[in-house]
Structure formats: C-alpha cells, structure tokens
VEXDREN-2710 file (C-alpha; in Angstrom, 1 decimal):
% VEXDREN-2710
k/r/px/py/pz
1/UNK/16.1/-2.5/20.6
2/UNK/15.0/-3.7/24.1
3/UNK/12.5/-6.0/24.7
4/UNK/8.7/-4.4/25.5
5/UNK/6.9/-4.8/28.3
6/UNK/4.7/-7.1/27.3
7/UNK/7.6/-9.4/25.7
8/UNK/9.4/-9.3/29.2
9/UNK/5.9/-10.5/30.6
10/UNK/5.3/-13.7/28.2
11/UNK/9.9/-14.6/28.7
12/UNK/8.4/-14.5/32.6
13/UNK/5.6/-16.8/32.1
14/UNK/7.3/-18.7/29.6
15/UNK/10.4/-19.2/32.6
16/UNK/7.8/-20.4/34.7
17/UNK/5.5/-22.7/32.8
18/UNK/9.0/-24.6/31.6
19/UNK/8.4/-26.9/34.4
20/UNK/5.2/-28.1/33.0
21/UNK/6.0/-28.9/29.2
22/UNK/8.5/-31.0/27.7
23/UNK/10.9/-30.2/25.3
24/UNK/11.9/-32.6/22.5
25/UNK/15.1/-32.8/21.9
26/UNK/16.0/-36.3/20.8
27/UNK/14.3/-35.3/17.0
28/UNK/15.8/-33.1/14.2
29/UNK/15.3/-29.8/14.4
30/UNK/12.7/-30.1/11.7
31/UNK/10.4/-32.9/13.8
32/UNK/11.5/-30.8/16.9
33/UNK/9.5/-27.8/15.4
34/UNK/6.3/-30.1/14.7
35/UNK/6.3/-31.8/17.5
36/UNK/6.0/-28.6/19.3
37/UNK/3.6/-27.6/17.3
38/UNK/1.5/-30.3/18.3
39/UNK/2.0/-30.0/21.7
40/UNK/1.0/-26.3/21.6
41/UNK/-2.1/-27.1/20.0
42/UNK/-3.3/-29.5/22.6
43/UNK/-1.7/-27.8/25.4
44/UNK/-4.5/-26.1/28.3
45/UNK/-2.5/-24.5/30.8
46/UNK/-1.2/-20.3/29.7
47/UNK/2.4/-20.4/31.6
48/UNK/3.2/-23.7/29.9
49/UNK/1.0/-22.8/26.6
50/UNK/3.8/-19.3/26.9
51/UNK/6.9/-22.3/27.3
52/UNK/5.8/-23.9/24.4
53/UNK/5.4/-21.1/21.9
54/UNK/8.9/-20.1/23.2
55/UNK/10.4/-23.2/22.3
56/UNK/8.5/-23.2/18.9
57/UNK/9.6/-19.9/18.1
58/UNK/13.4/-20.9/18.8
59/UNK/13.4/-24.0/16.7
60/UNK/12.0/-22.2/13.6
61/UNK/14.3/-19.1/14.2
62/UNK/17.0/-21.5/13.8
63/UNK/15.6/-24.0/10.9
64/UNK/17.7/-23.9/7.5
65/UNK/15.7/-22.2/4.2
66/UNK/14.7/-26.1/3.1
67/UNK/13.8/-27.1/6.6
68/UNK/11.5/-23.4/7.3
69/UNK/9.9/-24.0/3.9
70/UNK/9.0/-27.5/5.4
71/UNK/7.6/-26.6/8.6
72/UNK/5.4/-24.3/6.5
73/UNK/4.0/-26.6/4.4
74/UNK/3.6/-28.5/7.1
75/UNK/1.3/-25.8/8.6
76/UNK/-0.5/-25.2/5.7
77/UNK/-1.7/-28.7/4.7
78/UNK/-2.7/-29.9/8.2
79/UNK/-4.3/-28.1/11.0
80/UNK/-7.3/-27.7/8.6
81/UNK/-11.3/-27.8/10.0
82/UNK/-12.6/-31.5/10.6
83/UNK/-14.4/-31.9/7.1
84/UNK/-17.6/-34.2/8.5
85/UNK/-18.4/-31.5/11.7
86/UNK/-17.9/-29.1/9.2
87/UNK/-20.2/-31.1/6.9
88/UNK/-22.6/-31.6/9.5
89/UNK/-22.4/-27.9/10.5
90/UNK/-23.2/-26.6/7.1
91/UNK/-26.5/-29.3/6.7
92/UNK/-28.1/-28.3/10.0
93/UNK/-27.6/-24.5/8.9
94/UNK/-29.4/-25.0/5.4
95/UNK/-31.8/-27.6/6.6
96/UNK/-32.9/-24.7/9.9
97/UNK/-30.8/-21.3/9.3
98/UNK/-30.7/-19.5/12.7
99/UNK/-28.5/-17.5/14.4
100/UNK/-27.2/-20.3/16.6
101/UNK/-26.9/-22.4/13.3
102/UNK/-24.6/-20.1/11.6
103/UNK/-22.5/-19.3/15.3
104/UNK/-21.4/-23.3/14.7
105/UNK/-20.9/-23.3/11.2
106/UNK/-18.3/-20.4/11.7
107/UNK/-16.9/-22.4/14.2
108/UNK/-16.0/-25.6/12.5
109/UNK/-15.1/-23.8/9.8
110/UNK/-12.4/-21.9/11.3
111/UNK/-9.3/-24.4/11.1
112/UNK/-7.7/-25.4/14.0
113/UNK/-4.4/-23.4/12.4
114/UNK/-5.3/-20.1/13.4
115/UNK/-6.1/-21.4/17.0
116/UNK/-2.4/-22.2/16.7
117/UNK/-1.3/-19.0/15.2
118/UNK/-3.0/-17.0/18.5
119/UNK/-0.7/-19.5/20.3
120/UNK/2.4/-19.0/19.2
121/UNK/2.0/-15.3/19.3
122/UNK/1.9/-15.2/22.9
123/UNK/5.5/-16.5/22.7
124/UNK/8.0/-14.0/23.2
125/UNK/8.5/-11.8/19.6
126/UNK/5.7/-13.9/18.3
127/UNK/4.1/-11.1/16.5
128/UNK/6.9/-10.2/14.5
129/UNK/7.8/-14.1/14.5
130/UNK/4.3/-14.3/12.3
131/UNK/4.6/-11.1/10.3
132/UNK/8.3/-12.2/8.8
133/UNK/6.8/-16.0/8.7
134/UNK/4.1/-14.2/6.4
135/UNK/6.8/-12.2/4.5
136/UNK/8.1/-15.4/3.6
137/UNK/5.1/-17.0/2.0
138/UNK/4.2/-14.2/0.2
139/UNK/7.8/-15.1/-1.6
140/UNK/6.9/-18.9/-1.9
141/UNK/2.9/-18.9/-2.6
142/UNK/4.0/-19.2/-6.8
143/UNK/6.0/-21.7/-6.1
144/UNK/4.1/-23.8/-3.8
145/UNK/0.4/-22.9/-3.9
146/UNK/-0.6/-25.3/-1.0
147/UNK/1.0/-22.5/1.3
148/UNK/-2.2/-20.6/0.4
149/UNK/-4.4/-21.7/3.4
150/UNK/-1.3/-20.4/5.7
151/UNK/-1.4/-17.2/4.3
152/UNK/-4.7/-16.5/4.1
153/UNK/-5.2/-17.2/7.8
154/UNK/-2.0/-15.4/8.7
155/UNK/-3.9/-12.2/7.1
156/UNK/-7.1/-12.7/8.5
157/UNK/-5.5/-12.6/12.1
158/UNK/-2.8/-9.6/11.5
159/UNK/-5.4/-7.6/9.8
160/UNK/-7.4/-8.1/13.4
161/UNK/-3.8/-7.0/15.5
162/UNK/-3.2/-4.3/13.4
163/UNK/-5.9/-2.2/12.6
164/UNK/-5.4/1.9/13.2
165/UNK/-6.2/1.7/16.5
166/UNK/-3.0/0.1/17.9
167/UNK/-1.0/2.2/15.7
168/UNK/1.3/4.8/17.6
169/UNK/2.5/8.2/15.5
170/UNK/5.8/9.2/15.9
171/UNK/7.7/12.3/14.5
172/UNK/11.0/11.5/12.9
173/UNK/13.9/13.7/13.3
174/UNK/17.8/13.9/13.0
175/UNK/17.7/13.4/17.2
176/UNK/15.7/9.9/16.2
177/UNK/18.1/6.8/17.4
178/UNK/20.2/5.7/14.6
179/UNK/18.6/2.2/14.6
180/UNK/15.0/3.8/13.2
181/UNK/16.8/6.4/10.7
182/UNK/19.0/3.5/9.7
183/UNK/15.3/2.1/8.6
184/UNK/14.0/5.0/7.4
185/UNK/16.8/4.6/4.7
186/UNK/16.2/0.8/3.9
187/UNK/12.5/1.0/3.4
188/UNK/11.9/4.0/1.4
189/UNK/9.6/2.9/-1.4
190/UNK/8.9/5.6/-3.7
191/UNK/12.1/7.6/-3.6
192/UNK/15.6/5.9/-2.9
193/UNK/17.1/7.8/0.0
194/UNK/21.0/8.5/-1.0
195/UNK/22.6/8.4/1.9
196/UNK/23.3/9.9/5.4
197/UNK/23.2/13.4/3.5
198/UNK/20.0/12.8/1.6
199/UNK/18.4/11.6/4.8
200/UNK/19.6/14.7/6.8
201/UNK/17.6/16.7/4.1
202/UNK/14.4/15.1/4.5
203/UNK/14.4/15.4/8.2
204/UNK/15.6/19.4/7.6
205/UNK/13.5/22.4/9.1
206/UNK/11.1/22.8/6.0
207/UNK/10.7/18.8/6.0
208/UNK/8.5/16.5/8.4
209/UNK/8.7/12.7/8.6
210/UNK/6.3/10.7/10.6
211/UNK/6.6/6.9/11.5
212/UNK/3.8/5.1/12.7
213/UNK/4.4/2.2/15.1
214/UNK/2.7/-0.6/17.0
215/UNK/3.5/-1.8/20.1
216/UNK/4.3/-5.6/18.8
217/UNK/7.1/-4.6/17.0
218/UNK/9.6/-2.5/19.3
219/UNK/11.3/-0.3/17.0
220/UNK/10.1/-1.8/13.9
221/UNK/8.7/1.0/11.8
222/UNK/5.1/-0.4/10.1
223/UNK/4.6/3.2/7.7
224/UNK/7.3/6.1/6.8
225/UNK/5.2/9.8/5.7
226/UNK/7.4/12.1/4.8
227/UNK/6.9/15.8/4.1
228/UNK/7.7/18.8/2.5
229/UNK/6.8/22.3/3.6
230/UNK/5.9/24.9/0.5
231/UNK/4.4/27.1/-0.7
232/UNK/1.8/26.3/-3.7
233/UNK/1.2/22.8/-4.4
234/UNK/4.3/21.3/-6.0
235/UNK/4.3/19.9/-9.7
236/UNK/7.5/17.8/-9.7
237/UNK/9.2/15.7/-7.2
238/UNK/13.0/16.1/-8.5
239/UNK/13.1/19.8/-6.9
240/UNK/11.1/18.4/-3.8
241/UNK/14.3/16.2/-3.4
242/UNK/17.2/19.0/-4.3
243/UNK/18.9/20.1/-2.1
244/UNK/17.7/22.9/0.7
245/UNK/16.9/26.3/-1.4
246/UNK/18.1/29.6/-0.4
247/UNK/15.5/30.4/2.8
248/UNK/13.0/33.7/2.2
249/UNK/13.0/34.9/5.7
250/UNK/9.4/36.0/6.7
251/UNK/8.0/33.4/4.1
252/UNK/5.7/31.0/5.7
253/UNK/5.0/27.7/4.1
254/UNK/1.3/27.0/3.1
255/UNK/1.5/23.8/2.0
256/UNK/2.2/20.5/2.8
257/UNK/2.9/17.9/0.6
258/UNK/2.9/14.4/1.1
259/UNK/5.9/12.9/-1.3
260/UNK/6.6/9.7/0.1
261/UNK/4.6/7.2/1.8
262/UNK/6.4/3.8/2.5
263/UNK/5.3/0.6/4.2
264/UNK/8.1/-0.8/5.6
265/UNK/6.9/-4.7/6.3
266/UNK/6.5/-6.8/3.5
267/UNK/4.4/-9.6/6.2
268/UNK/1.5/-7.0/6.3
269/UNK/1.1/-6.5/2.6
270/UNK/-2.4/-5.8/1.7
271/UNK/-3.6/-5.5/5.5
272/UNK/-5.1/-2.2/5.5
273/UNK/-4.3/-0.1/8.7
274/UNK/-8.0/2.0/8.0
275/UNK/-8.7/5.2/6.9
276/UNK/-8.3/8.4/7.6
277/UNK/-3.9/7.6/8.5
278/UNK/-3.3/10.6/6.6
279/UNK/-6.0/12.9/8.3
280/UNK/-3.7/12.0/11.8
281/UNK/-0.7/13.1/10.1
282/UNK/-2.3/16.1/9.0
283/UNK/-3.7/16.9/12.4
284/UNK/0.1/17.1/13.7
285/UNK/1.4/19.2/10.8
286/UNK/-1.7/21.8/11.9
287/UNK/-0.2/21.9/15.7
288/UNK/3.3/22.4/14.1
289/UNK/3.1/24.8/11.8
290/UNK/-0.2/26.8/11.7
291/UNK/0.7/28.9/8.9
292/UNK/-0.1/25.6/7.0
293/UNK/-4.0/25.9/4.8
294/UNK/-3.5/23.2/1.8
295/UNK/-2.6/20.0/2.4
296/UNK/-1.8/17.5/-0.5
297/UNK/0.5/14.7/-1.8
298/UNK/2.9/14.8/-4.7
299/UNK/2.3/11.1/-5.2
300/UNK/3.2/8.1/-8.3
301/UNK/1.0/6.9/-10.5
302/UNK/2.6/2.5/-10.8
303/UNK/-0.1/1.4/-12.9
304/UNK/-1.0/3.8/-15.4
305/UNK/1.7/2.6/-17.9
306/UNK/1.1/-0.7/-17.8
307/UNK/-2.7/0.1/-18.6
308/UNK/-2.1/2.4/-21.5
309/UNK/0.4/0.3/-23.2
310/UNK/-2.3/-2.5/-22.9
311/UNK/-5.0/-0.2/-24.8
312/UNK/-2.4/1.2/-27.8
313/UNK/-1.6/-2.7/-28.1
314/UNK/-5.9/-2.9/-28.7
315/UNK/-6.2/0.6/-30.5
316/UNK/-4.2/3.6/-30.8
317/UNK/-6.0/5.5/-33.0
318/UNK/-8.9/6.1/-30.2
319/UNK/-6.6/8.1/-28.0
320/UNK/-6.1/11.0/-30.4
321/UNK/-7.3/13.9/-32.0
322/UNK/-6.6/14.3/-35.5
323/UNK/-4.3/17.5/-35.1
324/UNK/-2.4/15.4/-32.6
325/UNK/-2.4/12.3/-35.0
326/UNK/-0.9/14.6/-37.6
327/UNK/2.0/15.8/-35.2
328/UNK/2.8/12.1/-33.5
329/UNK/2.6/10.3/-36.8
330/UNK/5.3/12.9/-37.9
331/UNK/7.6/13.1/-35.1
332/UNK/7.2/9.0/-34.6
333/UNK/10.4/8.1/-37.5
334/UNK/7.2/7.1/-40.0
335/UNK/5.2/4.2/-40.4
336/UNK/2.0/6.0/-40.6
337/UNK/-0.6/7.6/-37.9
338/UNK/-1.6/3.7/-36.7
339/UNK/1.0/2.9/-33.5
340/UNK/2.3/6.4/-33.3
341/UNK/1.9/7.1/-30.3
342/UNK/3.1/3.8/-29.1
343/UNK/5.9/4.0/-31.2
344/UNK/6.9/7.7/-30.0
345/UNK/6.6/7.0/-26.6
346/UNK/8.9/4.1/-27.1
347/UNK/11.7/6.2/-27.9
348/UNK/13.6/6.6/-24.4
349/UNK/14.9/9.9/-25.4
350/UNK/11.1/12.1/-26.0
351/UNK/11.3/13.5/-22.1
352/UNK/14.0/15.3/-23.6
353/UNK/12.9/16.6/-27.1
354/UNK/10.7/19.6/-26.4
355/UNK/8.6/19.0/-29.6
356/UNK/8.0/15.2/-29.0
357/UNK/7.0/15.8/-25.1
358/UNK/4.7/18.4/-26.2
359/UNK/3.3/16.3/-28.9
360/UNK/2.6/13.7/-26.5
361/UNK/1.6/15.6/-23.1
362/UNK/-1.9/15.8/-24.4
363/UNK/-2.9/12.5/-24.9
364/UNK/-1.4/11.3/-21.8
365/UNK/-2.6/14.0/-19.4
366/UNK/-6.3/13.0/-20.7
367/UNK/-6.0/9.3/-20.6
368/UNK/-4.2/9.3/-16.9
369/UNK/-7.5/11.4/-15.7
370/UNK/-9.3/8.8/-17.2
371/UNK/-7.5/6.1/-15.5
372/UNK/-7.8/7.8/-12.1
373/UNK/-11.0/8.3/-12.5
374/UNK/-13.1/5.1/-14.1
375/UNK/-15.4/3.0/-11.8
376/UNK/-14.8/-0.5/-11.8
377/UNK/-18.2/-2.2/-10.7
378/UNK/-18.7/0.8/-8.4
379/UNK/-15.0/0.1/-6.8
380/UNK/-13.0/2.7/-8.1
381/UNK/-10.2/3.2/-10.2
382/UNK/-7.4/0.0/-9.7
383/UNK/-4.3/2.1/-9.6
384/UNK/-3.3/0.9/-5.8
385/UNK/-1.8/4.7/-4.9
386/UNK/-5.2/6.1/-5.9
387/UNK/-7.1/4.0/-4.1
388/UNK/-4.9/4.5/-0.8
389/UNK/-5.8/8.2/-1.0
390/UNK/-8.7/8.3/-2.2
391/UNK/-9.9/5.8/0.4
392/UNK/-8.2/8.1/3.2
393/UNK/-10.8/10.7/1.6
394/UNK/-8.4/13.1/-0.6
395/UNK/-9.7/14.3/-4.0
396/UNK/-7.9/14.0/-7.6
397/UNK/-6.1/17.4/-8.0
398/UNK/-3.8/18.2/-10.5
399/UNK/-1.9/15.7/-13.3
400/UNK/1.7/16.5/-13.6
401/UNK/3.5/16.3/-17.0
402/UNK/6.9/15.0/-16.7
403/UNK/6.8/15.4/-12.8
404/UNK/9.2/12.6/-12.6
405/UNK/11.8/12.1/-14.7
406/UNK/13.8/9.5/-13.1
407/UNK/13.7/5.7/-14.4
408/UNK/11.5/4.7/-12.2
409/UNK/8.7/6.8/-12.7
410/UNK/8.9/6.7/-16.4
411/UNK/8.9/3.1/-16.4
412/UNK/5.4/3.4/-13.9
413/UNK/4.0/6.6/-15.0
414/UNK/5.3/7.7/-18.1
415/UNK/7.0/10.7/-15.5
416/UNK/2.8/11.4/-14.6
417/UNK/2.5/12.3/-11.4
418/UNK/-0.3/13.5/-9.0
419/UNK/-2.3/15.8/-6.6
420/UNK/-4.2/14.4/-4.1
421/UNK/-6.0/17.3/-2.0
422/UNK/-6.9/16.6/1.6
423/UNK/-9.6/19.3/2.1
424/UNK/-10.1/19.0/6.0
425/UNK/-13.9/19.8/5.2
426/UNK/-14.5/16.9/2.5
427/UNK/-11.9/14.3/3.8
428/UNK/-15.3/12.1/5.5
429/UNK/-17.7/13.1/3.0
430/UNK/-15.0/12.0/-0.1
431/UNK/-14.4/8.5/1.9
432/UNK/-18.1/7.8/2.2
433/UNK/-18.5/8.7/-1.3
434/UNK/-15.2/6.5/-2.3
435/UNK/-16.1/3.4/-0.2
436/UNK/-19.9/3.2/-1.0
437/UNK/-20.1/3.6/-4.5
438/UNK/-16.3/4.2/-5.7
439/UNK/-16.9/7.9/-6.7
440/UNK/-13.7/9.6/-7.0
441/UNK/-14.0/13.2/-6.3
442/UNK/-12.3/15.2/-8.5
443/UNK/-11.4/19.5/-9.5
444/UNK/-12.8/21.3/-12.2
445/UNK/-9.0/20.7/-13.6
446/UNK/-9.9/17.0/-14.1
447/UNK/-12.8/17.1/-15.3
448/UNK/-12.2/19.2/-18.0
449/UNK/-9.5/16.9/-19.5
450/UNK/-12.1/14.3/-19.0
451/UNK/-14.7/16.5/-21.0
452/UNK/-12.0/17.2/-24.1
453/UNK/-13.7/15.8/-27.4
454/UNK/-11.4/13.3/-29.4
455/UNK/-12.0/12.2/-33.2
456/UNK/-14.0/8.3/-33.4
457/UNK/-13.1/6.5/-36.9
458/UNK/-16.6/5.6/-36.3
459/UNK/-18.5/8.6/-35.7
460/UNK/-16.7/11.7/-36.4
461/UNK/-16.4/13.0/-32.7
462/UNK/-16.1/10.6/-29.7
463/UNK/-15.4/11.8/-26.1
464/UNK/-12.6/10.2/-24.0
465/UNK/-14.7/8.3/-21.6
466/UNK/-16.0/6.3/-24.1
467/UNK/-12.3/5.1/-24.9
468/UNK/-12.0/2.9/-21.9
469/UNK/-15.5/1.3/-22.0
470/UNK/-15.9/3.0/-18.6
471/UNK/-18.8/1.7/-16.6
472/UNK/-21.3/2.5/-13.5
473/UNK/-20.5/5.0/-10.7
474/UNK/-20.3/8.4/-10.8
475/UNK/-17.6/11.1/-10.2
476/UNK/-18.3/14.5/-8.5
477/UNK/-15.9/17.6/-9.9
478/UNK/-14.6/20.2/-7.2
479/UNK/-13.4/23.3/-7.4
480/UNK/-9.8/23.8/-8.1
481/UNK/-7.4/24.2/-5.4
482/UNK/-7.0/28.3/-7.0
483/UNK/-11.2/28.9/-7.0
484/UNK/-10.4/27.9/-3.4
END
C-alpha cells in the first residue's frame, strides 16, 4: 500500500532534520539501535527528533530475533521514572494533597519510556512500528517477565491513538483491492475462510462485511464484521456458511446477523476501540437495506467449556435433575449417576447420537444461561465474547443447541452458540446498565432456563443459580425477540 499523507510528511521532515543528528554507524547494529535511542530521548529540535526516530526505526526493522529481543529488554529495564523525584513527589503529596501535588506526582511517575515511545512514533510507520513491537512482547512477556513495564506503557499509549474516534468504516466487497481481501482471509478468527470461493460467498448480495480502519496503518485492517442477511434470527452457523440458497424473489431479509467479528492485530490486544462499534455497523446496514427490523449476532461462546468442566470436576451431581440423572447415568457406558455427565460429554461421538444429545441438551442449555448471565463483583459475566456485546449494549437472546458442530466450537462451547439482540431502542440503556453495575439484560427465553428448579442432595429442590455461587448484581429479563 502507498505511504499516507502524514507518513510522506514525517520522510520530509525526517530528509531535512538529517543534517542535524548523527548517525552511528561505527557500532553493531544492536548498540546502533540504543544509541539512537538515547539520542532520541535527549534530542529538542522536531525535524532532527523526525531523523532520529527514522534511523531508530530502520535499525530495529533490521535487528535479528536475539538482537530485537535485546533492544527490548533494553527498553523495558531502563528508561524507568527517577526513583528519589519520584520519592520526593509522592512525600510532598501525602504530607499536603493538592491538586498541584498530585499534577507532579503523575509526572515523575510517568517513565521517561513512554516520552520515548511518542518519539519514535513520529518516525515514518512508527505506529505500526509500535503496534507489531507490542505484538511481539505479548509473545515474550512468559518468557521474560521484565518486558512487562514495556508493554504496559505500550498499551497505555495505543489505547490513547486508537480509541473509536479515529477509527474509519469501510464496506468490504469483491471490488475491494486484493491486498485487503487477501487479509480478510488471514485474520478471520471465528470461522476459517476456505478460500477465494468461500470469501466470494461472504461478500455475496445477501452478505455484508465491514472493516474498520485507522489512518496509522494504511491498509492495515484493525476489525473484520461480517454479515449475513435473513430472515428470522439464525440458530446455527454451519448453514450461515453453506453455500448461496436458492433466492425467493420478492423475499426481503429482516435480519441481520453478526457471525463473525475478527480483530485482525495481535499489538492491540485488550485495547478496547469503545462502545457502541456495532451500533455504527448497524447504522449502515439500516441505509442499505431498509427492509432490515432485527439486528443480532450468531456469536461463540470460548469460555463456557472450560468453566463447566471445572464445576463437574468440583460436583456433577448439582447440575441435574433426577429424571436427567437417570437418563445420563444410563446412556454414560456405567459407573453410576456421579460423573455422568462428565463422562457422557466426554465421548466425541454424542453430537451425533440423537438420544445422548438430547439427554444432555438440558443441562447444558441451563448452565450456559447461567454462565452468561452471573455477576462477578458487579462486572459481568467473564466470557470475553459476552462482554464485547454486552458492553456494545446488545441483550442475551437465544442459546443454541448444537449450533456449531465443527471442532472448534465443540472444543469452546460444547457446539453452544448465541443470540445477542441489538434493539436500537435499548442499545444505550443495556450499556449503562452493563458498565455500571454489570447487569446483563436478558429475554423472557433466558430467564426461564435460569428459573428451571434442579434436585439439591441437600435439600430436596435447589434452583440453578445457586449452583455457581452467583453473587451481587442483578439481571433485567426482556421480552423475546417473538413478543416483539
């Protein structure tokens, strides 16, 4: 892709301020990298500050893997705040707490590091320079946990460069250069794009794709949305991804449904882009295609496995009723009611065996609304796909049974998969509630598996909040998508 504006403008500067700086070049490339680091640190003047961040940006571009790793290290473990003006900063602050007090407490705390970080991002590419540069600590930070100052400061200032308001929505189609689709391809997250034919099909008349963008990175797509146009919401993803049905000529969709969502650069993991992403999507699909009145996802459900194998490891007889105990224990190969459902659901094939899946559906359609929907210390549910949408101000729908039934999502999911409703009158009200308190809003659907009674050992009758030891918040139900 060709170079922005504002990349042409810094090469300029950085041409002309090459008079004033001095380039080392009688050091390894390793010491050529921190000497220039140094220098660009210390230096005053913005064409030469522009020449050094050049130069800086060259030598690391060109570093080996041991030689990178070492320059960030080197980063990380100096460039840090001046520990007796921060000392001093922090006792005049306690010993008189003022405004001003606090202003130069912030200051010498902030290390000197990030001051270089602005730097080097005036360099030419620097912000895509510092999102790979963070890309590659995220790899290392196991490894080498003194890379941990580095990355947190890296994330402090890319979460300040790319908040929603520099972001730039673009409509993806089959006329989109090849270099984007090409990406399109390579970052799809949720479900693996099979080719030039596969990708024709999700840019096809009764599909949208969006891409949103920031002017940093020239071509360099930051979030994929793609979309399918329906009719009803949809309850599986593997027709969603078929091939183009037979058209109904004067059929308009009235749906939309979000299937995929994507972030496409690993360097801005865990920067939020703000709310409400969705809601601007949605405001284009409205221009588009007015026929259009429901507008939800189809979306995964990663963590929901992970967390119910960890409670039938503490206690599987909780999650049942007796009549389903008696079923499981049956259809599980023996071994008694204890661990039958764990053992049943071990059993790769029981997608596949009417009896077992409906044995099991149940349970699991009970315990994901439970998931989805408990309050940890008034944040929310943890599932991270749930709290993207519920954040962006969507309600909890519909659970699928079996919705996806390739390895991935029963390796995530159990095949579970989701509704999220964007109601265009609660999307602000259902954020508010979400980020204050971490209510989830939720349809009369949901909360009647959340009211279903289950057998206690203990007490005779239980219900299925108590299972999880759910605590604080509060949930509000809705009316179902249908009583709408």
């Amino acid at each position: 892709m060709a170079p922005s504006w504002f990349d042409r403008l810094l090469s300029s500067i950085a041409d002309r301020g090459r008079a004033w700086v001095k380039i080392p070049t009688d050091l390894p490339p390793l010491g050529q990298a921190r000497s220039l680091a140094q220098s660009l640190l210390s230096e005053k003047g913005e064409a030469s500050g522009a020449a050094l961040a050049r130069a800086l940006i060259e030598r690391y571009c060109a570093l080996d893997a041991a030689d990178r790793l070492a320059f960030l290290l080197f980063l990380s473990e100096g460039f840090a705040p001046d520990a007796e003006a921060l000392r001093e900063a922090a006792e005049r602050y306690l010993a008189a707490p003022s405004a001003e007090a606090a202003t130069e407490l912030a200051e010498a705390a902030e290390p000197p590091r990030q001051e270089l970080l602005r730097r080097l991002n005036m360099g030419p590419s620097g912000t895509a320079i510092l999102v790979g540069m963070r890309s590659l600590l995220i790899g290392q930070l196991k490894a080498h946990p003194s890379l941990a100052p580095l990355e947190s400061d890296l994330k402090h200032l890319l979460a300040s460069w790319f908040n929603r308001g520099f972001l730039e929505l673009h409509r993806i189609d089959w006329n989109t250069p090849a270099a984007i689709l090409e990406k399109l391809i390579a970052y799809e997250a949720v479900h693996e794009i099979q080719g030039w034919e596969d990708l024709r099909r999700r840019v096809a008349p009764d599909r949208r794709c969006f891409a949103f963008f920031h002017p940093a990175l020239v071509g360099e797509p930051l979030i994929f949305v793609e979309v399918a146009l329906v009719n009803g919401l949809s309850r599986a993803v593997q027709p969603l991804l078929a091939a183009a049905p037979a058209e109904k000529p004067g059929v308009a969709p009235d749906t939309a449904i979000f299937y995929s969502i994507s972030n496409c650069q690993k360097g801005l993991r865990g920067v939020s882009f703000g709310n409400f992403l969705i809601k601007q999507v949605v405001e284009e699909l409205k221009q588009d295609v007015p026929s259009l009145v429901r507008f939800a996802t189809l979306s995964p459900v990663p963590g929901f496995r992970a967390w119910l194998d960890r409670r039938l490891g503490e206690s599987a007889r909780y999650v049942l009723k007796p009549e389903e105990r008696d079923a499981i224990a049956a259809l599980s190969g023996g071994g008694g009611a204890k661990g039958a459902l764990k053992r049943l659901l071990a059993e790769p094939g029981w997608p596949s065996d009417p009896a077992k899946a409906a044995a099991i559906k149940g349970p699991l359609m009970r315990l994901c609304a439970q998931y989805l929907t408990e309050n940890k210390d008034g944040k929310g549910p943890g599932d991270p796909v749930a709290r993207f949408h519920l954040g962006n101000g969507a309600s909890l729908e519909q659970i699928n049974f079996l919705a996806n039934t390739a390895k991935r999502g029963l390796a995530e999911s159990y095949g579970l998969m989701v509704n999220y409703l964007y109601d265009l009158d609660r999307i602000e009200a259902n954020h508010e509630a979400f980020v204050r308190q971490g209510q989830v809003a939720h349809s009369d659907a949901v909360a009647e598996l959340l009211r279903e009674e289950q057998r206690s050992p203990s007490r005779g009758v239980g219900t299925l909040l108590g299972f999880a030891g759910r605590r604080g918040g509060k949930v509000t139900a809705l009316p179902s998508a249908a009583a709408r």
